[in-house]
Structures are given as C-alpha cells and as structure tokens.
C-alpha positions in Angstrom: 5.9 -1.9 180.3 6.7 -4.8 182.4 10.5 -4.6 181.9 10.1 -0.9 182.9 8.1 -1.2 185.8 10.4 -4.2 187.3 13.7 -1.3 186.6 11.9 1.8 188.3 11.2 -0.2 191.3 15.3 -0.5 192.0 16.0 3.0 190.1 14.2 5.3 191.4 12.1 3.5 193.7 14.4 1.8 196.0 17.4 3.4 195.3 16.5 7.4 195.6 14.2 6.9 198.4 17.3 5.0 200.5 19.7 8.0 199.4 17.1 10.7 199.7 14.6 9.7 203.0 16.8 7.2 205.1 20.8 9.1 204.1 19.6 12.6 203.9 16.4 13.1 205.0 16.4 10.4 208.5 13.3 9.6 210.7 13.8 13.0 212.7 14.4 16.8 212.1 12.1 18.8 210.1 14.8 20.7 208.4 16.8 17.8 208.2 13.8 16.6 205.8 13.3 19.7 204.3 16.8 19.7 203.0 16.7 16.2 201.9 13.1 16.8 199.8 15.3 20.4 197.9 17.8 18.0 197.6 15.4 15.0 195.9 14.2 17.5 193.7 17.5 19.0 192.8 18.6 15.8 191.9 16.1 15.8 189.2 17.7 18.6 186.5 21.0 17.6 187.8 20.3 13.9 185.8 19.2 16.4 183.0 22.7 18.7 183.2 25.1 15.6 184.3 23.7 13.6 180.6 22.5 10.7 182.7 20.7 8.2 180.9 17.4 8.1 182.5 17.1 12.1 181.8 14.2 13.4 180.4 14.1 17.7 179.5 10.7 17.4 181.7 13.1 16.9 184.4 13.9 21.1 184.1 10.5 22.2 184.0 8.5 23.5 187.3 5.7 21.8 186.9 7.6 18.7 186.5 9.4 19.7 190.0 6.3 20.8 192.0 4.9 17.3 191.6 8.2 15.8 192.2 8.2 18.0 195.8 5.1 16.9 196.0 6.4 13.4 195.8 9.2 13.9 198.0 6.6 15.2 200.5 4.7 12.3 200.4 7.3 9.6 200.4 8.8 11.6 203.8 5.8 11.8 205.2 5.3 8.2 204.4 8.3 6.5 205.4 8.5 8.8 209.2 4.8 7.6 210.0 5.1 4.1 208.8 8.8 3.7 210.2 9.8 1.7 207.3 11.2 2.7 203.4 9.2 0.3 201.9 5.5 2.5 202.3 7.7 5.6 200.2 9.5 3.1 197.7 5.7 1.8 196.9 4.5 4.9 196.7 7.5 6.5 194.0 6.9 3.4 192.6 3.3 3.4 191.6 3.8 7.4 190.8 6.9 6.6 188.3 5.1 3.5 186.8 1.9 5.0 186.1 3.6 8.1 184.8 5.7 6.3 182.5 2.2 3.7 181.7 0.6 7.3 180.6 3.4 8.3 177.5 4.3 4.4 177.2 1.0 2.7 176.9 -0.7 4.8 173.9 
C-alpha cells in the first residue's frame, strides 16, 4: 500500500491536477474550468479505450465518473481559493489512496 500511495501522489495526484487545473482549467474563467473538469473526467475512459496501464473498466461507468466530477470540482474549487496546486493534489491524493486502501487492504 505504501509503494502505491508514494506512485498516486505523482500519477494522478501531481501530475493530472498540473495538466487538468493549472494547463486547462487556470485560476480564472468559469467555463474555462468547466471545460477543464469535462475534460478531467473524459480523460478517465479514454485511459480505459487508449489500453493505458493504470486503466481500470470502473473508469467507464457513471457512477465512477460522477464522483470523479465530483473530484474535479473539488480540486478546482480547491486550488482557485487556496491559489496553490498543492491543496487539490492533497486532496486527489487522499481520494485515490483511500480508494485504492478500500479494494487493496482486504
């Protein structure tokens, strides 16, 4: 669990919040954000349809990409009030790690 949390805190953590809030989504513009949130969770079955490695088939069901708007959400929300990436890495962070803790750890 250890090895996985210290790789989810570069991929996704850092990484997708630094292409999706700071490239795409910037500190300004609602639509601006709202485009870069579709886009974050577009990106998800695209991993699925591309055969990336770190695909899961969750990624292609809509439950699975409600919470991961949800996410996006709070991670935007996060980094524009704070000023800062590092509040909406933490926060994908702790949500990827403690997802992955619930089907790991039993």
């Amino acid at each position: 669990m250890l090895a996985v949390a210290a790789a989810a805190f570069i991929i996704p953590g850092l990484t997708e919040e630094l292409i999706f809030r700071v490239g795409l989504g910037g500190r300004t513009g609602r639509i601006r954000a709202a485009l870069a949130i579709a886009a974050f969770v577009l990106w998800h079955p695209v991993q699925v349809w591309l055969g990336l490695p770190m695909a899961q088939a969750i990624f292609l069901e809509p439950g699975f990409l409600a919470i991961t708007a949800m996410l996006g959400l709070a991670c935007t929300i996060a980094y524009r009030a704070g000023g800062s990436i590092w509040p909406a890495v933490l926060i994908h962070w702790l949500v990827v790690i403690g997802w992955k803790g619930l089907i790991i750890a039993p």
